[in-house]
DSSP file (Angstrom, degrees, kcal/mol; ACC not computed):
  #  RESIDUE AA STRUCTURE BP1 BP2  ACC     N-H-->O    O-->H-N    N-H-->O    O-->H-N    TCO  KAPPA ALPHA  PHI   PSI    X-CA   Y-CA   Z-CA
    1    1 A X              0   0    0      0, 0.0     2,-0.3     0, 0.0     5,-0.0   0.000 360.0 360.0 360.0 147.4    3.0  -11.3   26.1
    2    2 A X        -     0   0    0     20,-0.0     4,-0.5     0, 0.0    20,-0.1  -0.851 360.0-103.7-139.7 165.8    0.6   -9.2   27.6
    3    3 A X  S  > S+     0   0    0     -2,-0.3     4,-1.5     2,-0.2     3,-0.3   0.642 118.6  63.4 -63.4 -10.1   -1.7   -6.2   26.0
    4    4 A X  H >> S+     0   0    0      2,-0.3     3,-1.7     1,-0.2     4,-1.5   0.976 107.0  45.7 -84.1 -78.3    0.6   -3.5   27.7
    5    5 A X  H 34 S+     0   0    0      1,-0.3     4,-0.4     2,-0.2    -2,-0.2   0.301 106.8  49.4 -67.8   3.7    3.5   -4.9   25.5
    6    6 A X  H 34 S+     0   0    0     -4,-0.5    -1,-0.3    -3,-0.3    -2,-0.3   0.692 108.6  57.9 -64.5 -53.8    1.9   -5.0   22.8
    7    7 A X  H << S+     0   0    0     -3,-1.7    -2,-0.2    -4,-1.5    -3,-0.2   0.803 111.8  46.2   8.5 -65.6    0.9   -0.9   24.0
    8    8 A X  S  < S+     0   0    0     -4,-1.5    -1,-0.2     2,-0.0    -2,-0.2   0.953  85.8 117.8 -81.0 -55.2    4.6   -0.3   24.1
    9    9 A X        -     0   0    0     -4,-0.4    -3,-0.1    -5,-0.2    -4,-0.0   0.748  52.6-157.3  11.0 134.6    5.3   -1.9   20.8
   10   10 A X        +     0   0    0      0, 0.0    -1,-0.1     0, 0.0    -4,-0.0   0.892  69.0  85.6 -89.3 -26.3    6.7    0.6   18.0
   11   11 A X        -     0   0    0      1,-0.1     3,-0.0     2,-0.1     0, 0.0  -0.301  64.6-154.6 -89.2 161.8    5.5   -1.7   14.7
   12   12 A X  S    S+     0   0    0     44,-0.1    44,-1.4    43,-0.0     2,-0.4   0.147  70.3  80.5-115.7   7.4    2.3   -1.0   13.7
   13   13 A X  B     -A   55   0A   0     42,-0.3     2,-0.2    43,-0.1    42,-0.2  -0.901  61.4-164.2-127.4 117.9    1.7   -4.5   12.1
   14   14 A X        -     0   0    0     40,-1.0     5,-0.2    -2,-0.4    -8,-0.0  -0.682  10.0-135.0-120.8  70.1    0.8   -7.5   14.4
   15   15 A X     >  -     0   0    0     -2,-0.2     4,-2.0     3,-0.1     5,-0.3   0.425  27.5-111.6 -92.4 160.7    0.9  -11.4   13.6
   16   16 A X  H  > S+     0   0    0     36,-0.6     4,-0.6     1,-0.2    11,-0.2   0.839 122.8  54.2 -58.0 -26.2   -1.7  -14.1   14.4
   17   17 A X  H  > S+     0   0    0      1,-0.1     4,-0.8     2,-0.1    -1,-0.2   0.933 113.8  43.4 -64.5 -28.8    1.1  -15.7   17.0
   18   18 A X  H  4 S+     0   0    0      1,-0.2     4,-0.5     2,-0.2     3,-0.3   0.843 121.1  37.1 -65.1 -44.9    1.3  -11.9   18.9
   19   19 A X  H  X S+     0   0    0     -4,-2.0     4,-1.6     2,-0.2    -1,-0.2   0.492 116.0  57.5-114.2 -18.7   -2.5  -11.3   18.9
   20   20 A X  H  X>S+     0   0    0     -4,-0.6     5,-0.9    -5,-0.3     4,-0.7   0.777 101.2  60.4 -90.1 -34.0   -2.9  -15.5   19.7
   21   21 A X  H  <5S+     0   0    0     -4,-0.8     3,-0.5    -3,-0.3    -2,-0.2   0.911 109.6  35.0 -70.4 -30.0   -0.8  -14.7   22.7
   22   22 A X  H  45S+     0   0    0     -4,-0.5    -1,-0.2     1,-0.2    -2,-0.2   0.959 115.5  60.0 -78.8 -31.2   -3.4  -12.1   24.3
   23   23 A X  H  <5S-     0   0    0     -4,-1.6    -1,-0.2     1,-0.1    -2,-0.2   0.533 103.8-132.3 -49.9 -11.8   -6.5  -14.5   22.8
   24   24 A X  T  <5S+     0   0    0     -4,-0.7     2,-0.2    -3,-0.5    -3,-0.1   0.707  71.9 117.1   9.1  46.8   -5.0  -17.2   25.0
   25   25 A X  S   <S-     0   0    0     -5,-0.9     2,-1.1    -6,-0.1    -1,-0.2  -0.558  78.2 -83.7-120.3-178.4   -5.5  -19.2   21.4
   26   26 A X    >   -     0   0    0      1,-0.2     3,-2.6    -2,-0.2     4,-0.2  -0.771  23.1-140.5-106.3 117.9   -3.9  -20.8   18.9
   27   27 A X  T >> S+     0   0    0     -2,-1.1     3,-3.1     1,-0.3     4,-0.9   0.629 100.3  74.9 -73.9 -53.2   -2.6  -18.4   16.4
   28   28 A X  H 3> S+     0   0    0      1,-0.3     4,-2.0     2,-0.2    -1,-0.3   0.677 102.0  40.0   6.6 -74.8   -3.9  -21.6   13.9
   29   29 A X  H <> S+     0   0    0     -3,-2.6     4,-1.0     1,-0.3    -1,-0.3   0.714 104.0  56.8 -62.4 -28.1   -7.2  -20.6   14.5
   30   30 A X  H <> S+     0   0    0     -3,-3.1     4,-1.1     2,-0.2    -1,-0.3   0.930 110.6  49.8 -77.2 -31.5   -6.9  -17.3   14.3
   31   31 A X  H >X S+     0   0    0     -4,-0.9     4,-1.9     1,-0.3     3,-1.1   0.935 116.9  46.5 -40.8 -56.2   -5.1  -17.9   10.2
   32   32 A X  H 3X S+     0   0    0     -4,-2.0     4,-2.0     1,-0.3    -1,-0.3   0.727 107.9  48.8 -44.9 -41.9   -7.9  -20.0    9.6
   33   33 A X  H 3X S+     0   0    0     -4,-1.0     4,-0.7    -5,-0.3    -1,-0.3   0.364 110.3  51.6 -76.2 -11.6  -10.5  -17.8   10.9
   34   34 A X  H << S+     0   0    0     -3,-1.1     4,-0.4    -4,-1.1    -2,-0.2   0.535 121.9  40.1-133.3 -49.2   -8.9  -14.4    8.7
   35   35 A X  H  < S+     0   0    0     -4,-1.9     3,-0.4     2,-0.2    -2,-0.2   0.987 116.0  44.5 -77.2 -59.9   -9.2  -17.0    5.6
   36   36 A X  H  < S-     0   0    0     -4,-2.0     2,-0.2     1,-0.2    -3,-0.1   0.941 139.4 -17.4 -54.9 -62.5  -12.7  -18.9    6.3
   37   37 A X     X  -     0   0    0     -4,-0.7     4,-0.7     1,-0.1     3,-0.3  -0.777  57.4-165.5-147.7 108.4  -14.6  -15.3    7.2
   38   38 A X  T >4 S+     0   0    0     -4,-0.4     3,-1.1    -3,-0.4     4,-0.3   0.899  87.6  57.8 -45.7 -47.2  -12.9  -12.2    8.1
   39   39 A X  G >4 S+     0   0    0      1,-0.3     3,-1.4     2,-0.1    -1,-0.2   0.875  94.2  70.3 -65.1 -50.5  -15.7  -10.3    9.5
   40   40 A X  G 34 S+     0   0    0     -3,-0.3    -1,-0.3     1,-0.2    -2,-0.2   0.623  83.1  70.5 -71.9 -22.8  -16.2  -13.1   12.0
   41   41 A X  G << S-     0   0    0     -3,-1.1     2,-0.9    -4,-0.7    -1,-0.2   0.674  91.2-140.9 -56.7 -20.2  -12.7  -12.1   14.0
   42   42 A X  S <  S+     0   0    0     -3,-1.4    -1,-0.2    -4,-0.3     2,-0.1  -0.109  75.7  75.8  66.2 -34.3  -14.4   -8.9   15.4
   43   43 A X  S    S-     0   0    0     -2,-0.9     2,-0.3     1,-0.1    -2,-0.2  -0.610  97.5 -94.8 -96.9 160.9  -10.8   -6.7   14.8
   44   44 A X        +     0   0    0     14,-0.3     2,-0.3    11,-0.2    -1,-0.1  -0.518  54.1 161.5 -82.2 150.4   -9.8   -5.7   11.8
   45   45 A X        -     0   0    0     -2,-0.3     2,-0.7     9,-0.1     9,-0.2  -0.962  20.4-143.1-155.0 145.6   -7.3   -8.0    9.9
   46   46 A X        -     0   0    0     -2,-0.3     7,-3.6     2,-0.0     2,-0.6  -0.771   5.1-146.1-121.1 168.6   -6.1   -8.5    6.3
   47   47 A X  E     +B   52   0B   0     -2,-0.7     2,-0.8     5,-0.2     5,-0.2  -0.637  18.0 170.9-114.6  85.0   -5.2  -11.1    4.2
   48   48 A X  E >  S-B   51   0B   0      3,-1.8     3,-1.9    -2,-0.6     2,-0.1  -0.674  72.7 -52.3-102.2 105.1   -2.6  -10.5    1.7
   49   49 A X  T 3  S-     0   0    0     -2,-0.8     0, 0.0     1,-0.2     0, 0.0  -0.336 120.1 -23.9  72.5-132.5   -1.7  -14.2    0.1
   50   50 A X  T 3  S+     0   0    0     -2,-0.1     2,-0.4     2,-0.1    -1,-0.2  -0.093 120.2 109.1-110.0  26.2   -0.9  -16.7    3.1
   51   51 A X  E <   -B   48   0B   0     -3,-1.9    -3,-1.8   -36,-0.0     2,-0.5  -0.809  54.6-160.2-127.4 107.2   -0.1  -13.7    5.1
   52   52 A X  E     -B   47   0B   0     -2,-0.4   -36,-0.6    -5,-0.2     2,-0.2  -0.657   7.1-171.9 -83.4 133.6   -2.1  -12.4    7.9
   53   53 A X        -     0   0    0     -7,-3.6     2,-0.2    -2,-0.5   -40,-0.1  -0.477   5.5-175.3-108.5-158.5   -1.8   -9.0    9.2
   54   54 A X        -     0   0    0     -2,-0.2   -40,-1.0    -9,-0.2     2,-0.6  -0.675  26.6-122.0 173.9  88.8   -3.4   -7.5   12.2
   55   55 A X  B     -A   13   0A   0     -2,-0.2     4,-0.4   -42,-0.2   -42,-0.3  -0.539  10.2-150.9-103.3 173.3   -3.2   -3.7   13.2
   56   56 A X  S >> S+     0   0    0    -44,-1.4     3,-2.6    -2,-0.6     4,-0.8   0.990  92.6  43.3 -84.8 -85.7   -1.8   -3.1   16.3
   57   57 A X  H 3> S+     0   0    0      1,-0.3     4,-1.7     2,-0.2    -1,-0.3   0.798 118.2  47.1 -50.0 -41.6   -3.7    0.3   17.2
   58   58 A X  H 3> S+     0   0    0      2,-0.2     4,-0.9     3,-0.1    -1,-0.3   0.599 113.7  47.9 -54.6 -21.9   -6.9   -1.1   15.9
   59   59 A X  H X> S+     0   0    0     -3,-2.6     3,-1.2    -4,-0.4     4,-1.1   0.847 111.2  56.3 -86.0 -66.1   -6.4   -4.7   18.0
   60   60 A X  H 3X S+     0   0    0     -4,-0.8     4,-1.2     1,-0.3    -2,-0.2   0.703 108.4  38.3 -23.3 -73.3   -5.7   -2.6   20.7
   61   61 A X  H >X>S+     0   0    0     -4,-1.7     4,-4.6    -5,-0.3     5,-2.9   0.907 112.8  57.9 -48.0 -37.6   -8.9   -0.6   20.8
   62   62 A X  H <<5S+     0   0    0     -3,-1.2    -2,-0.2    -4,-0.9    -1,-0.2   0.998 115.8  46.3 -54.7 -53.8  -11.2   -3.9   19.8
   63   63 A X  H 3<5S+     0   0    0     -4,-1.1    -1,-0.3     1,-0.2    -2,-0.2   0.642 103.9  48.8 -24.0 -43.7   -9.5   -5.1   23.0
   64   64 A X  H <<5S-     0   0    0     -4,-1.2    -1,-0.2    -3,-0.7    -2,-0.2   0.652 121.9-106.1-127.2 -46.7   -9.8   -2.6   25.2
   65   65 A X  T  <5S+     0   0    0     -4,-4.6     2,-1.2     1,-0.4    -3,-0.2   0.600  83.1 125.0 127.7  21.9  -14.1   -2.5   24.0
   66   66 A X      <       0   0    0     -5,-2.9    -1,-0.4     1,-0.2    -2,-0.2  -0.842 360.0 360.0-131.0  92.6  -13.6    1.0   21.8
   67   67 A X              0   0    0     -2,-1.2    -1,-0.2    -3,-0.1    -5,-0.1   0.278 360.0 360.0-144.6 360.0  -14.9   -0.4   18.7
């Protein structure tokens, strides 16, 4: 997966494997990382329960340096 296809995407809603695929990481870390310190990810994400979300027009821009 690449940020383009993420781009095209329609859902606005992103998971730690989708967002692990552009990181070249392992969406693991990023769960951990969303639980341990939020603020420390640099994009926004929330943490609802055991469920991380990520959005997709907000990863985009952190990406992209329009933050």
């Amino acid at each position: 997966m690449t940020i383009e296809d993420i781009k095209k995407m329609t859902k606005e809603i992103l998971t730690p494997v989708e967002v692990a695929q552009i990181l070249q990481c392992d969406a693991e870390l990023i769960r951990f990382q969303a639980r341990k310190d939020i603020s420390s990810l640099g994009f926004p994400v929330s943490v609802m329960g055991s469920r991380i979300k990520i959005p997709r027009r907000a990863f985009i821009k952190w990406i992209e340096g329009d933050h």
